[in-house]
LUMZAKE-457387 format. One line per 3 residues: number of its first residue (from 1); their letters; for each residue x, y, z of N, C-alpha, C, O. Coordinates in pm, whole numbers. Layout:
<sites>
NUM> A> X,Y,Z,X,Y,Z,X,Y,Z,X,Y,Z | ...
</sites>
This chain:
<sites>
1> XXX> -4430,182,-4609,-4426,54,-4542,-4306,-29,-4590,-4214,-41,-4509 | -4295,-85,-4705,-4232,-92,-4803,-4011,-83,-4761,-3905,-144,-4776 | -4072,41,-4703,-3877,130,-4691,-3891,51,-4516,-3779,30,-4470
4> XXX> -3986,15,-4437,-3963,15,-4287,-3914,-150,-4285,-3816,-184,-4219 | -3991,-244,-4361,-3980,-326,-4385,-3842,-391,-4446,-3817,-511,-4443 | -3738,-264,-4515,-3629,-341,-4523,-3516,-271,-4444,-3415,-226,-4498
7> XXX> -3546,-265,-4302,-3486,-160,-4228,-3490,-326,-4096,-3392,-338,-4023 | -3596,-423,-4085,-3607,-518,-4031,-3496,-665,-4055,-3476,-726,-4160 | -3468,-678,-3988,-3332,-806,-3996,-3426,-955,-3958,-3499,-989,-3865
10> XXX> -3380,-1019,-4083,-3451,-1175,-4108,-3376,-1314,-4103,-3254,-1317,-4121 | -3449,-1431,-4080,-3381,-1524,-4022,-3410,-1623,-4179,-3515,-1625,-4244 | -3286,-1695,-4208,-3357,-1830,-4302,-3453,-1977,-4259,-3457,-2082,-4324
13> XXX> -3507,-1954,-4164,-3566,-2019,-4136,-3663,-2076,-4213,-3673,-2199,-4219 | -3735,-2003,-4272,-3851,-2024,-4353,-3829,-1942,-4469,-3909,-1866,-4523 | -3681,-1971,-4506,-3647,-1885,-4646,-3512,-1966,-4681,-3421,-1914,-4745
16> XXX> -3507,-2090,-4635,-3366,-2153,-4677,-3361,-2245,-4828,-3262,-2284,-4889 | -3478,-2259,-4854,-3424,-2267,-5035,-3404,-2185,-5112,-3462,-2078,-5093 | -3286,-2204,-5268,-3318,-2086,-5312,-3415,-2043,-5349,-3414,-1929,-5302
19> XXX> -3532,-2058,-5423,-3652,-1973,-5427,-3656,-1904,-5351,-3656,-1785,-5381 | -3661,-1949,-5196,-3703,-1842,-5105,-3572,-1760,-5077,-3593,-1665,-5002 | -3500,-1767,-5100,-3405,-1707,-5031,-3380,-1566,-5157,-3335,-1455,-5128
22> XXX> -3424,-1614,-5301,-3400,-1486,-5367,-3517,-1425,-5346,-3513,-1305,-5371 | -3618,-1465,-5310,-3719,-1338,-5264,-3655,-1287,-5159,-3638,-1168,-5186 | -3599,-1317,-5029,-3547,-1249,-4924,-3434,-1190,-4985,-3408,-1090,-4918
25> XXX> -3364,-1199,-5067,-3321,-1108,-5121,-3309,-1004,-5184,-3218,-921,-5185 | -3438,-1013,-5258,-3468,-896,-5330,-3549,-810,-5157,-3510,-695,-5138 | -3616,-848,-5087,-3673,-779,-4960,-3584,-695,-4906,-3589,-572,-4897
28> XXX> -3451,-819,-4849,-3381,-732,-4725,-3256,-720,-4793,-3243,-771,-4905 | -3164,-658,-4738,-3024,-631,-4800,-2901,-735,-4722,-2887,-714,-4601 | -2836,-813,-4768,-2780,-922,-4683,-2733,-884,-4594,-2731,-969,-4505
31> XXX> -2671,-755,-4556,-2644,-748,-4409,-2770,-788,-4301,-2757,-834,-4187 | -2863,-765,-4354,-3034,-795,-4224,-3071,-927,-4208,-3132,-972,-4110 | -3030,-995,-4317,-2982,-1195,-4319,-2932,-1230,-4226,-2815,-1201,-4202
34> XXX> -3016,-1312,-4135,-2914,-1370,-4075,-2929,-1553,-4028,-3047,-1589,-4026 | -2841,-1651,-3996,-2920,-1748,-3992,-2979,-1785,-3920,-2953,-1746,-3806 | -3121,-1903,-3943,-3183,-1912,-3828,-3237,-2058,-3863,-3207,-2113,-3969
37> XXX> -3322,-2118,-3763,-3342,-2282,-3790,-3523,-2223,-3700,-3553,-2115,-3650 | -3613,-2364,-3715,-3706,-2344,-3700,-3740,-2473,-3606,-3834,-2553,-3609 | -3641,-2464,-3531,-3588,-2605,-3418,-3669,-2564,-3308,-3684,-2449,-3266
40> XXX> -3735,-2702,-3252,-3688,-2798,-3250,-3763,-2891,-3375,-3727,-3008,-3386 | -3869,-2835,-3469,-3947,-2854,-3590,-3868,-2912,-3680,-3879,-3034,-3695 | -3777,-2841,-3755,-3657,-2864,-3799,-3510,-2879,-3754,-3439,-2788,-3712
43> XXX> -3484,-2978,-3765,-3363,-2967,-3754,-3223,-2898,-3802,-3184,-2919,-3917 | -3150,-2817,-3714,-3063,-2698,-3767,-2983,-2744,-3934,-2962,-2674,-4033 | -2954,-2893,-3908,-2892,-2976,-4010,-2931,-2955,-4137,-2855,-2942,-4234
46> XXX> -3057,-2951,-4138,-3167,-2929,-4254,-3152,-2770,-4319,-3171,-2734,-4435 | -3115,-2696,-4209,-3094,-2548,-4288,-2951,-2546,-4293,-2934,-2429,-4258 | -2886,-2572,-4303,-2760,-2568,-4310,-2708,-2607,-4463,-2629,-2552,-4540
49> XXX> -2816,-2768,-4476,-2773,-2826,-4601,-2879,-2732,-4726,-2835,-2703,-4837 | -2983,-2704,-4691,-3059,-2607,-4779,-2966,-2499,-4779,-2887,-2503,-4873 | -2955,-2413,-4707,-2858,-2333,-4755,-2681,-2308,-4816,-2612,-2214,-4853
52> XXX> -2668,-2452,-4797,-2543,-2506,-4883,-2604,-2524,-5064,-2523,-2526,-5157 | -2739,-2534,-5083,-2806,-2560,-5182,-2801,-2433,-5291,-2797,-2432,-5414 | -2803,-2330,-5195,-2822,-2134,-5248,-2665,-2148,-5310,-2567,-2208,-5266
55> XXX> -2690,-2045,-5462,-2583,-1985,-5482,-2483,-1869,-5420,-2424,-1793,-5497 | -2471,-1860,-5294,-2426,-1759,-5277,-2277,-1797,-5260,-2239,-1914,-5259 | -2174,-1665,-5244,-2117,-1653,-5267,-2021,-1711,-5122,-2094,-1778,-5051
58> XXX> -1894,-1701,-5073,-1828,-1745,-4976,-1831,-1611,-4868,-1833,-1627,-4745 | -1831,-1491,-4927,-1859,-1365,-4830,-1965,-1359,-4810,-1979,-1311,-4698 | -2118,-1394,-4886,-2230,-1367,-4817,-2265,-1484,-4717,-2306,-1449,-4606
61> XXX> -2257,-1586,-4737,-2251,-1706,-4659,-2188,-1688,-4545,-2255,-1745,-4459 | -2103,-1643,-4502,-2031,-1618,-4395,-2105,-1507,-4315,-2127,-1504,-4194 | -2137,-1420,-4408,-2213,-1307,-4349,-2385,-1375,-4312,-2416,-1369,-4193
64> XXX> -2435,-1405,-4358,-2528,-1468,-4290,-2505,-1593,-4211,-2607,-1643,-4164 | -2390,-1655,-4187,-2411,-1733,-4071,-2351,-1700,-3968,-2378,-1765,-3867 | -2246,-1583,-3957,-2212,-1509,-3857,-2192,-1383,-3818,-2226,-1335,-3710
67> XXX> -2104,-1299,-3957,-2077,-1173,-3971,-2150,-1092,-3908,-2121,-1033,-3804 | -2289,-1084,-3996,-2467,-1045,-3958,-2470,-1045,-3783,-2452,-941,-3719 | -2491,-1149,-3732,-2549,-1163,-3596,-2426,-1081,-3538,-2441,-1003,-3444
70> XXX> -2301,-1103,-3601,-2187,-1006,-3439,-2217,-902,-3478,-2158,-825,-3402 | -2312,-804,-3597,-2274,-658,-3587,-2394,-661,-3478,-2395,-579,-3386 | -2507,-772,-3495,-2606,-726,-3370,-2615,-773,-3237,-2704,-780,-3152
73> XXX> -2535,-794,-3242,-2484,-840,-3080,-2282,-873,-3038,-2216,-969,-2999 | -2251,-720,-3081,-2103,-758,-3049,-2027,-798,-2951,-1904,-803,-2959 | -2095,-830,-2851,-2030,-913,-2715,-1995,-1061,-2733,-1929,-1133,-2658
76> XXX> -2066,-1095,-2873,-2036,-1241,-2898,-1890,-1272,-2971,-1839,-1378,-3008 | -1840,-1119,-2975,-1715,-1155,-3063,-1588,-1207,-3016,-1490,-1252,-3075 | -1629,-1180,-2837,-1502,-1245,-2757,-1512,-1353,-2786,-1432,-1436,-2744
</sites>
Protein backbone atom coordinates (compact mmCIF):
# COMPACT_ATOMS: atom_id res chain seq x y z
CA UNK A 1 0.00 0.00 0.00
CA UNK A 2 2.63 1.97 1.37
CA UNK A 3 4.89 1.90 -2.33
CA UNK A 4 1.21 2.85 -4.30
CA UNK A 5 0.73 5.63 -2.14
CA UNK A 6 3.96 7.35 -3.07
CA UNK A 7 3.44 6.76 -6.72
CA UNK A 8 0.21 9.45 -6.04
CA UNK A 9 0.92 13.32 -6.70
CA UNK A 10 -0.22 15.83 -3.76
CA UNK A 11 -1.40 19.29 -3.38
CA UNK A 12 -0.24 21.79 -0.28
CA UNK A 13 -3.33 22.56 0.46
CA UNK A 14 -3.76 21.00 3.66
CA UNK A 15 0.02 20.52 4.07
CA UNK A 16 1.29 24.19 3.77
CA UNK A 17 3.01 24.56 7.14
CA UNK A 18 6.15 23.26 7.82
CA UNK A 19 5.07 20.53 10.10
CA UNK A 20 2.92 19.44 7.54
CA UNK A 21 4.80 19.81 4.78
CA UNK A 22 7.81 17.61 6.30
CA UNK A 23 5.43 14.85 6.77
CA UNK A 24 4.51 15.25 2.99
CA UNK A 25 7.78 14.95 2.57
CA UNK A 26 8.88 12.19 4.07
CA UNK A 27 5.34 10.52 2.08
CA UNK A 28 5.81 11.77 -1.45
CA UNK A 29 8.99 12.57 -3.32
CA UNK A 30 8.93 16.41 -4.39
CA UNK A 31 8.49 15.82 -7.83
CA UNK A 32 4.49 14.48 -6.78
CA UNK A 33 4.27 18.11 -4.79
CA UNK A 34 2.53 20.19 -6.25
CA UNK A 35 0.78 23.51 -5.31
CA UNK A 36 -2.59 23.80 -4.35
CA UNK A 37 -5.01 26.26 -2.26
CA UNK A 38 -8.23 25.10 -0.61
CA UNK A 39 -10.17 28.19 -2.28
CA UNK A 40 -12.57 29.53 -2.16
CA UNK A 41 -12.13 28.43 1.99
CA UNK A 42 -8.80 29.74 1.90
CA UNK A 43 -7.47 32.12 0.32
CA UNK A 44 -4.58 31.25 -2.35
CA UNK A 45 -2.62 34.27 -0.45
CA UNK A 46 -2.63 32.29 2.68
CA UNK A 47 -0.77 29.31 1.00
CA UNK A 48 1.54 31.11 -0.65
CA UNK A 49 2.67 33.01 2.56
CA UNK A 50 2.65 29.54 4.58
CA UNK A 51 4.64 28.18 2.19
CA UNK A 52 7.10 31.10 2.02
CA UNK A 53 7.23 30.00 5.88
CA UNK A 54 8.86 26.17 4.75
CA UNK A 55 12.50 25.83 4.50
CA UNK A 56 12.82 24.84 1.24
CA UNK A 57 15.12 25.44 -1.01
CA UNK A 58 14.76 27.93 -4.38
CA UNK A 59 14.71 24.62 -6.77
CA UNK A 60 12.16 22.83 -4.76
CA UNK A 61 9.91 25.81 -4.44
CA UNK A 62 9.83 26.38 -7.93
CA UNK A 63 9.24 22.83 -8.47
CA UNK A 64 6.27 22.73 -6.48
CA UNK A 65 4.74 25.81 -7.67
CA UNK A 66 5.28 25.05 -11.24
CA UNK A 67 7.97 22.70 -12.51
CA UNK A 68 5.68 19.68 -10.91
CA UNK A 69 2.30 20.64 -12.60
CA UNK A 70 4.10 21.21 -16.40
CA UNK A 71 5.58 17.62 -16.23
CA UNK A 72 1.69 16.78 -15.65
CA UNK A 73 0.17 18.64 -17.98
CA UNK A 74 2.74 19.83 -20.68
CA UNK A 75 0.46 21.84 -22.89
CA UNK A 76 0.69 24.49 -20.23
CA UNK A 77 4.20 25.16 -21.19
CA UNK A 78 3.25 27.27 -24.25
Amino acid sequence: MLAELHKLNYDTAAADSPPSMAALRIMAPLSHILFGTDYPLVKPAEGVRHLGEDPLSDADRAAIDRTNALALLPRLKG
